[in-house]
C-alpha positions in Angstrom: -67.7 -292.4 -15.9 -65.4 -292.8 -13.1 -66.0 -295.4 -10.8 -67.6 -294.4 -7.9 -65.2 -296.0 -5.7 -62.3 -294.3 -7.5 -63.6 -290.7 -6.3 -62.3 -288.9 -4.1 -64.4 -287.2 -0.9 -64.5 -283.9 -2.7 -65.6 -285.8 -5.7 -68.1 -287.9 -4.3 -69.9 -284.8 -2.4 -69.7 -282.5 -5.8 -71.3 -285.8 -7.3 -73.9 -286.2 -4.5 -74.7 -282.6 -5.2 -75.6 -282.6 -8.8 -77.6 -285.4 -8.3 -74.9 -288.1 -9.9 -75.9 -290.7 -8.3 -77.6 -290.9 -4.0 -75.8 -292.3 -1.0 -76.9 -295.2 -1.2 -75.7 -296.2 -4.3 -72.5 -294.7 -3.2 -72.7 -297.1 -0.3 -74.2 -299.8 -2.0 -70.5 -299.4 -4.1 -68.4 -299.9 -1.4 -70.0 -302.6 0.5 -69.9 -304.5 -2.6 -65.8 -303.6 -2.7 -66.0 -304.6 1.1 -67.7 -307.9 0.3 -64.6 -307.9 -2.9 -61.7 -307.1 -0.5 -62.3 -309.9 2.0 -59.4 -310.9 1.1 -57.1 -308.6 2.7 -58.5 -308.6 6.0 -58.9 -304.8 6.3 -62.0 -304.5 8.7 -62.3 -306.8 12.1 -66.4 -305.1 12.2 -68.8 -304.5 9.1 -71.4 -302.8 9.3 -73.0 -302.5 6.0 -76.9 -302.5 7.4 -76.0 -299.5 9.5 -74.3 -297.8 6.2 -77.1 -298.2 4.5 -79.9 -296.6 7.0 -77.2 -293.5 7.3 -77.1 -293.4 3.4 -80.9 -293.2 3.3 -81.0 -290.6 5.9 -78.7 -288.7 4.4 -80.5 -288.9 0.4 -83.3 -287.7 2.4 -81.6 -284.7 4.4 -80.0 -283.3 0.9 -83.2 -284.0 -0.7 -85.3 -281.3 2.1 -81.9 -278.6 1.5 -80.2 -279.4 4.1 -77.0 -282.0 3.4 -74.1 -281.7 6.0 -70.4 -281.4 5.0 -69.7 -285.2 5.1 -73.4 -286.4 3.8 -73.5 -289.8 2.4 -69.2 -290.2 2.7 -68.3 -293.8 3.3 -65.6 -294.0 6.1 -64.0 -296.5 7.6 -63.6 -296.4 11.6 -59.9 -297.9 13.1 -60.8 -300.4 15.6 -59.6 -298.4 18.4 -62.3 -295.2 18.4 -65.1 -296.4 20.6 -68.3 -296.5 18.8 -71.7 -296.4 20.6 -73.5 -300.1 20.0 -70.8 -301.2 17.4 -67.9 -303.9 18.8 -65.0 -301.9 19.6 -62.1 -304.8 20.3 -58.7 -302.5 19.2 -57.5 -306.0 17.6 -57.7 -308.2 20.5 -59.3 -310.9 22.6 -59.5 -308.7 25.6 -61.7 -306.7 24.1 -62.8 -309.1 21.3 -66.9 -308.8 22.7 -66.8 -305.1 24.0 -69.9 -302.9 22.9 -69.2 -299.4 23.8 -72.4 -297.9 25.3 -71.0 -294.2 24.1 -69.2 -292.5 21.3 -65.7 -291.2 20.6 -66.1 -287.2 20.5 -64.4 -287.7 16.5 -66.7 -290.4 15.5 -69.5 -288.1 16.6 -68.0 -285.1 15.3 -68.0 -286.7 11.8 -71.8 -288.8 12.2 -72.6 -285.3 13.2 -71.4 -284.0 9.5 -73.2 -286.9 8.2 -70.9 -289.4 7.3 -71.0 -293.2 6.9 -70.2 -295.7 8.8 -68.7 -298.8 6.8 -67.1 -300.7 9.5 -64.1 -300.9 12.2 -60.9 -301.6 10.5 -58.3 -303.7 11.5 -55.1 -302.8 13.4 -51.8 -304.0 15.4 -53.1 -305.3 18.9 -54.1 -302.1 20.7 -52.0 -300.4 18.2 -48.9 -301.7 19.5 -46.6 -302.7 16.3 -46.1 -301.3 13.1 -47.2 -303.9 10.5 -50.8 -304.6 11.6 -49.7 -308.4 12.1 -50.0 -308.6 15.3 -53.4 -308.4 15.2 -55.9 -310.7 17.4 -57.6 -310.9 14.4 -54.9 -312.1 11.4 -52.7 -309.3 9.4 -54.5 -306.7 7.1 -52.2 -307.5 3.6 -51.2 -304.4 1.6 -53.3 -304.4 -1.2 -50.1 -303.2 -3.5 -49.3 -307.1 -2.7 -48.4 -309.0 -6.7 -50.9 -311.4 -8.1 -53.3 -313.5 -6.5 -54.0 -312.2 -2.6 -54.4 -314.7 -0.6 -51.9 -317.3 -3.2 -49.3 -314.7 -3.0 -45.9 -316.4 -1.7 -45.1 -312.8 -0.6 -47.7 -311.3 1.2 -46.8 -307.6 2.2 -47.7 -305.2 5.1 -49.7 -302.4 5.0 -47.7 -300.9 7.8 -49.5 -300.1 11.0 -50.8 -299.8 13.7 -53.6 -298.2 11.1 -52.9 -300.7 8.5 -56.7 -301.6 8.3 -57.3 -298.3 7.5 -54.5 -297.8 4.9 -55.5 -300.8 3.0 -58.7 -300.0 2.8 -58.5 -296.6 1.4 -56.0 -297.5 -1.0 -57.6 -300.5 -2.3 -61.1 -298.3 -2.8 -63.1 -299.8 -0.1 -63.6 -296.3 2.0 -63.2 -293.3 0.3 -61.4 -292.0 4.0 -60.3 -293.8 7.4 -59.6 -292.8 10.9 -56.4 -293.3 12.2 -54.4 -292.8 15.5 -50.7 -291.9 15.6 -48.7 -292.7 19.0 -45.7 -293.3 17.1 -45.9 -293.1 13.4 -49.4 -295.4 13.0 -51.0 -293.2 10.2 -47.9 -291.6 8.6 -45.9 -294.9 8.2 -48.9 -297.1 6.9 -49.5 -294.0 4.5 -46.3 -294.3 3.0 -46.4 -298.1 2.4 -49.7 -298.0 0.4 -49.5 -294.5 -1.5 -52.1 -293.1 0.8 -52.3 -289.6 2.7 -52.2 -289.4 6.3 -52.2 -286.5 9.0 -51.0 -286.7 12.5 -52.4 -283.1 13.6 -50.3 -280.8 16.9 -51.3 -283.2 20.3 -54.3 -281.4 21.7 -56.0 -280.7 18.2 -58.1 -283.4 18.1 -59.7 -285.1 21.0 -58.8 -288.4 22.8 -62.1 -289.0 24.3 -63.3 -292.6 23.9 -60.4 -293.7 22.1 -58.9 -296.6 23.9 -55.8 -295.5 25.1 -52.1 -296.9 24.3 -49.3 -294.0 25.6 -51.7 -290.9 26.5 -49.3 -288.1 25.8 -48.5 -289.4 22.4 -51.6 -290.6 21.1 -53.5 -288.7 18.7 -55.8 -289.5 15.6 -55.7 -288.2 11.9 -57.3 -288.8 9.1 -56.4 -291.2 6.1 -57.4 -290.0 2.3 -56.2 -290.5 -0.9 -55.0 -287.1 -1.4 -54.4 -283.6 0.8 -57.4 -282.3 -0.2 -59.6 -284.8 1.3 -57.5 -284.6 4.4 -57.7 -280.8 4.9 -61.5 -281.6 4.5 -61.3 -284.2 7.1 -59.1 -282.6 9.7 -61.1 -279.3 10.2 -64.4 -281.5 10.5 -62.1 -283.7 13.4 -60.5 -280.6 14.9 -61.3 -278.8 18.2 -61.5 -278.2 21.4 -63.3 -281.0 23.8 -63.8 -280.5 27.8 -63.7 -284.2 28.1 -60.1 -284.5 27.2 -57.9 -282.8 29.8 -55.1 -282.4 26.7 -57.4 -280.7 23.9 -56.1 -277.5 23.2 -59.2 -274.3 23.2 -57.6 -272.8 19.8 -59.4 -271.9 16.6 -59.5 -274.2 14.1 -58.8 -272.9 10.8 -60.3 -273.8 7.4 -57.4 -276.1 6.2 -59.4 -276.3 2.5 -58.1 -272.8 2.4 -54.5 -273.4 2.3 -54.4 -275.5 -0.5 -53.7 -273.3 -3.1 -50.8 -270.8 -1.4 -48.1 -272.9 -2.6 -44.3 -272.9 -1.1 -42.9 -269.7 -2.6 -41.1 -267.9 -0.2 -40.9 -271.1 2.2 -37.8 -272.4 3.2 -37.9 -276.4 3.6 -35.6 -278.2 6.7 -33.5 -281.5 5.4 -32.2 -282.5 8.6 -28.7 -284.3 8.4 -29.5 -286.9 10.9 -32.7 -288.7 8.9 -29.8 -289.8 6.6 -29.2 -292.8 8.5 -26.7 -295.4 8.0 -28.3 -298.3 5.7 -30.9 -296.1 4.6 -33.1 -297.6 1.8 -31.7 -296.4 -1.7 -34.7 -296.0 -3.5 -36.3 -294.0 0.1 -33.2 -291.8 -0.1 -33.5 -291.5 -3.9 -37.6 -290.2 -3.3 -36.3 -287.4 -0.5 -34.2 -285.9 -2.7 -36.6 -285.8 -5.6 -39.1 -284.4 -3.2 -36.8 -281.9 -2.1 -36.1 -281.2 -5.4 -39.7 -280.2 -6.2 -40.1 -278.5 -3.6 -37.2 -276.2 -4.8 -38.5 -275.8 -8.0 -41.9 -274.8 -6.9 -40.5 -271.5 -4.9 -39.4 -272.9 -2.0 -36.2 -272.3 -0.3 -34.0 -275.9 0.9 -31.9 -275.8 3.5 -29.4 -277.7 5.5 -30.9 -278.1 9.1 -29.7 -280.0 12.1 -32.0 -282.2 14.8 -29.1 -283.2 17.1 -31.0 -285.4 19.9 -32.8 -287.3 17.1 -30.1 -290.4 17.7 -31.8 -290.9 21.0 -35.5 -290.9 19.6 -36.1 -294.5 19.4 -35.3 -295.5 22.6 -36.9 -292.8 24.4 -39.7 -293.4 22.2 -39.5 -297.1 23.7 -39.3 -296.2 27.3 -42.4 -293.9 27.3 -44.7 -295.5 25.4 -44.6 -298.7 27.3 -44.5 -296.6 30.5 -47.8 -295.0 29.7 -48.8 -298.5 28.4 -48.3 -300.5 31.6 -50.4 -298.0 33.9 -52.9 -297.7 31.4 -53.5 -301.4 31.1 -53.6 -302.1 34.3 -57.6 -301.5 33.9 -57.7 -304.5 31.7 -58.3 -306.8 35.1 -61.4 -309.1 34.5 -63.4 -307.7 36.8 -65.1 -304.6 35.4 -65.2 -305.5 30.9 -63.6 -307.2 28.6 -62.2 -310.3 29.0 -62.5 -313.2 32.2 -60.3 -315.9 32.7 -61.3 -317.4 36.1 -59.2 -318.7 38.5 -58.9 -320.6 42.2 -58.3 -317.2 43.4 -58.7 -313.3 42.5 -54.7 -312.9 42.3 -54.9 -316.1 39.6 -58.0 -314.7 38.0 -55.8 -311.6 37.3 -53.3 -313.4 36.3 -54.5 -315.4 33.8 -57.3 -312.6 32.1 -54.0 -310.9 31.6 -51.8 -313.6 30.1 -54.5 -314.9 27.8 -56.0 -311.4 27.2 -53.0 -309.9 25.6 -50.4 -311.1 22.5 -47.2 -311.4 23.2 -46.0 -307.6 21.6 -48.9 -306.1 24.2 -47.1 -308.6 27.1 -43.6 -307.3 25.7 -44.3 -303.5 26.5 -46.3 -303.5 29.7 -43.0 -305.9 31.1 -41.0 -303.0 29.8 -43.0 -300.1 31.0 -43.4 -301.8 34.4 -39.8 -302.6 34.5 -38.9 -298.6 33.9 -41.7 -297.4 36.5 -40.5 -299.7 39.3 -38.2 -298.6 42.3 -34.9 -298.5 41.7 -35.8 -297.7 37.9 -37.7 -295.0 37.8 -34.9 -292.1 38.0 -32.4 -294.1 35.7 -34.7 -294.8 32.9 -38.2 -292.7 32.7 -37.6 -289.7 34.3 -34.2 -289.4 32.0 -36.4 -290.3 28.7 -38.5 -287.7 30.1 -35.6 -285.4 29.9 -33.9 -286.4 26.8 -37.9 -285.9 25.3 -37.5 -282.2 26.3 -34.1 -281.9 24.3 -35.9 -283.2 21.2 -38.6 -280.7 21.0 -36.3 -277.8 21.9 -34.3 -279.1 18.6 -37.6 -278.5 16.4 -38.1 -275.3 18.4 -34.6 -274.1 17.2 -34.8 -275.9 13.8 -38.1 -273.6 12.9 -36.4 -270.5 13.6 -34.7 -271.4 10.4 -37.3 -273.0 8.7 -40.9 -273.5 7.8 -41.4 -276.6 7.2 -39.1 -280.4 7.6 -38.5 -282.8 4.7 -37.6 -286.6 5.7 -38.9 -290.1 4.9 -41.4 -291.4 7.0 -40.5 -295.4 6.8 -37.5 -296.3 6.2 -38.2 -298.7 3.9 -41.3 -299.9 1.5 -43.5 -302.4 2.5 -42.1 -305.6 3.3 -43.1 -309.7 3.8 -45.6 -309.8 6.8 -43.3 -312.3 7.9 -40.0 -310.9 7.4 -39.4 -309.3 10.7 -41.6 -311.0 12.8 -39.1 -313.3 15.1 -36.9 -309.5 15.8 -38.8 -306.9 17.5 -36.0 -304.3 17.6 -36.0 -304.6 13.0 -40.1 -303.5 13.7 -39.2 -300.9 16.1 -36.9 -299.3 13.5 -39.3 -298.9 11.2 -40.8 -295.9 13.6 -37.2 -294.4 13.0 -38.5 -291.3 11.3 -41.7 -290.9 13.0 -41.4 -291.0 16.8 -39.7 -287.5 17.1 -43.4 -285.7 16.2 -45.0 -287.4 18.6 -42.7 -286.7 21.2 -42.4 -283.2 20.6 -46.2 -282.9 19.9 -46.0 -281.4 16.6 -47.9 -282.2 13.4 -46.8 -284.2 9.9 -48.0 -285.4 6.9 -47.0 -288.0 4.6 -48.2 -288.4 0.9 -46.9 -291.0 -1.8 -43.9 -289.0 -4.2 -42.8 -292.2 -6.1 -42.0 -295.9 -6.4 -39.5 -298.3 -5.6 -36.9 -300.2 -7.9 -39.8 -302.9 -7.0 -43.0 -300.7 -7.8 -43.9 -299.9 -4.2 -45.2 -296.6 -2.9 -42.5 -294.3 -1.2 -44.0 -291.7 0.8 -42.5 -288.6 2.2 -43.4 -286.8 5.7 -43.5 -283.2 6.3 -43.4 -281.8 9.6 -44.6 -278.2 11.0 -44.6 -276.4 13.7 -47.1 -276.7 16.4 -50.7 -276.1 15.5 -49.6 -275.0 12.2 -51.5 -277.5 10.3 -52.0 -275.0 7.2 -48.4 -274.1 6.5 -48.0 -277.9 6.3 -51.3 -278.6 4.4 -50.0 -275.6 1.8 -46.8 -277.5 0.9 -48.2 -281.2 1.0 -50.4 -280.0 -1.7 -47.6 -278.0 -3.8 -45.5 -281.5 -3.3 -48.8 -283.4 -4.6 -49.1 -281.0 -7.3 -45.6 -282.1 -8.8 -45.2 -285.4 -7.9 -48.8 -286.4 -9.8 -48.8 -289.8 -8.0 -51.4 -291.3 -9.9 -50.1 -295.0 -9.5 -52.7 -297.3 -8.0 -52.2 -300.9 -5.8 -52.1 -303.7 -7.9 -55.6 -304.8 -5.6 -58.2 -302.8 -6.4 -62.0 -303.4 -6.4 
């Protein structure tokens, strides 16, 4: 019989339905991986009492007829959703003691459908990085790290910010996560541990009582271990929410239903300028394998062109901090979170602030302060602002072409925690492929195609057009289909 931790969400509900085994043995599973998996640090939170009372409840709700689309599932929460009564800290000491007193609208959405609540996963420091190392907390380590976890001389990342949540689906410890995706946080920590992860179109799926990094890139997605389990996931998080001034009033289709149409008759994008100079051979290798299988499935691959992608990344970095420095200015010590105090108000603020944030969160408020001030403003964030416009109208011109985009989505496997540390601008890069989606609003996926010369996961990302999730669901599962990655971290529980 297959481990209960190995199953899949499908899996696990089809064998809480034939009466397999309850929830709470299903919990009592993973809690017992959770307990196993100390070792890479992927939750800041457990909350393995809690799992347990929602397991029971749940046993007893499919026991009376009526089980809900998510009873008894064991997920695992990214530290940044807020979560009523459970510590919400997003990975750092200014928020290292903060109990929400209300929910996220996807948190509840899915407690609604009856899942499980293992825990709050780990994460960069408000989701600012892309290795989860600069956690307040310690690094989450990629559980595809070689031999003994914490004796490994070479301790990888699981990418980030949702590295917490990577790790712990591919290690076994949840059998889904929650993400959020300002600039590549679910799709990039997918691809270093051979997970699945969705950033749906901005507006899909509700910001409410998620703590905030850059609002009008920020969105959350679910992480699975394959696109089945995600399409589940993503209609259950999907829809429209008055208490997010973004969230789009759309239908939300049955994603579980496009998993079977295939790509014949779709014509696939491979957009010249992903093929960056110094591009990872084995990375570059996996594309074109992809595309490959995509071709021999039905699909049509074409040459396209994404001319304003050169000027991404540092867009990407004038926004985000922008959005970053007003929205942090809340973070005071006067109404939550952390209180340094001082001889005077002006010095209490001062040094809540300097102790209160790590030196990556320090880093982008300067810079999005610096590009917001007078003098500034015009030269830098209003002409990102611009410059952002020119990259959605290249997707908008590339899908009158094409269906569907092919391109990496790190531009490397997972690497040394340490390797990259003392050079900001190497970490930036590794959001390369990822930033364009989120400043253009539109959706990708990325799912594990192969392995490295050095037996690392190499995932791929395919992006759709706006709000058309199931086009993009449809082809990540014909791609799954023929790439049958079945390889598993060398950490499991």
């Amino acid at each position: 019989m297959t481990k209960l931790t190995d199953l899949t969400v499908v899996q696990a509900l089809n064998g809480l339905k034939n009466k397999e085994f309850s929830a709470v043995e299903l919990v009592h599973a993973h809690i017992d991986g959770m307990q196993k998996a100390a070792c890479l640090n992927a939750f800041i939170t457990e909350t393995p009492e809690l799992a347990l009372a929602q397991a029971r409840v749940s046993d007893a709700r499919r026991a009376s007829g009526h089980a809900k689309a998510l009873d008894g599932i064991p997920l695992a929460i990214k530290d940044l959703f807020c979560t009523r009564g459970i510590r919400t800290t997003s990975a750092s000491k200014m928020l290292e003691n903060f109990v929400p007193p209300y929910e996220s609208t996807i948190t509840q959405k899915l407690l609604d459908a009856g899942a499980v609540t293992l825990g709050k996963t780990n994460l960069d420091e408000f989701a600012m990085g892309s290795t989860t190392a600069t956690s307040y907390f310690k690094p989450t380590i990629n559980p595809w790290t070689e031999g003994d976890i914490l004796g490994a001389k070479r301790k990888l990342i699981p990418g980030g910010s949702s590295g917490g949540s990577a790790a712990a689906v591919a290690a076994r410890i949840a059998l889904a996560a929650l993400g959020t995706d300002t600039g590549g946080s679910i799709r990039q920590p997918a691809s270093l541990t051979g997970t699945v992860g969705i950033k749906p179109t901005y507006g899909r799926c509700s910001r409410f009582g998620i703590v905030a990094f850059a609002s009008s890139l920020d969105q959350a997605g679910p992480m699975t271990r394959n696109v089945e389990d995600a399409a589940l996931m993503l209609k259950l998080m999907s829809g429209f929410d008055e208490k997010d001034s973004m969230s789009v009033d759309i239908p939300v289709p049955d994603y579980t239903q496009a998993l079977g149409k295939g790509v014949k008759g779709l014509k696939i994008g491979i957009p010249s300028e992903y093929r960056i100079k110094g591009m990872n051979a084995d990375v570059d290798a996996v594309w074109q394998k992809a595309a490959d299988m995509l071709k021999a499935a039905g699909a049509e691959v074409m040459d396209i062109t994404l001319p304003h992608t050169k000027y991404a990344l540092p867009v990407y970095y004038i926004i985000a901090p922008a959005e970053a420095s007003s929205n942090f200015a809340k973070y005071d010590g006067v109404r939550f979170g952390l209180r340094v105090n001082g001889e005077s108000l002006n010095d209490m603020y001062d040094m809540t602030r300097s102790e209160g944030f790590g030196k990556e969160v320090q880093r982008r408020i300067m810079i999005g302060t610096y590009v917001l001030s007078a003098g500034y403003y015009d030269a830098y964030y209003l002409r990102a602002q611009q410059v952002r416009r020119l990259i959605r109208q290249d997707f908008i011109n590339a899908f009158k072409k094409c269906d569907v985009i092919l391109t990496p989505a790190a531009p490397s496997p997972a690497f040394a925690i340490e390797e990259k540390q003392k050079d900001p601008l190497q970490l930036y890069l590794e959001d390369v492929f990822t930033v364009t989606l989120n400043l253009a609003g539109l959706p990708g996926i990325c799912l594990p195609v192969g392995l490295s010369s050095e037996k690392l996961p190499i995932g791929m990302q395919l992006i759709g057009k706006a709000f058309d999730e199931e086009t993009l669901i449809s082809a990540a599962r014909s791609l799954e289909e023929s790439a049958n990655f079945t390889h598993k971290p060398l950490f499991t529980v």
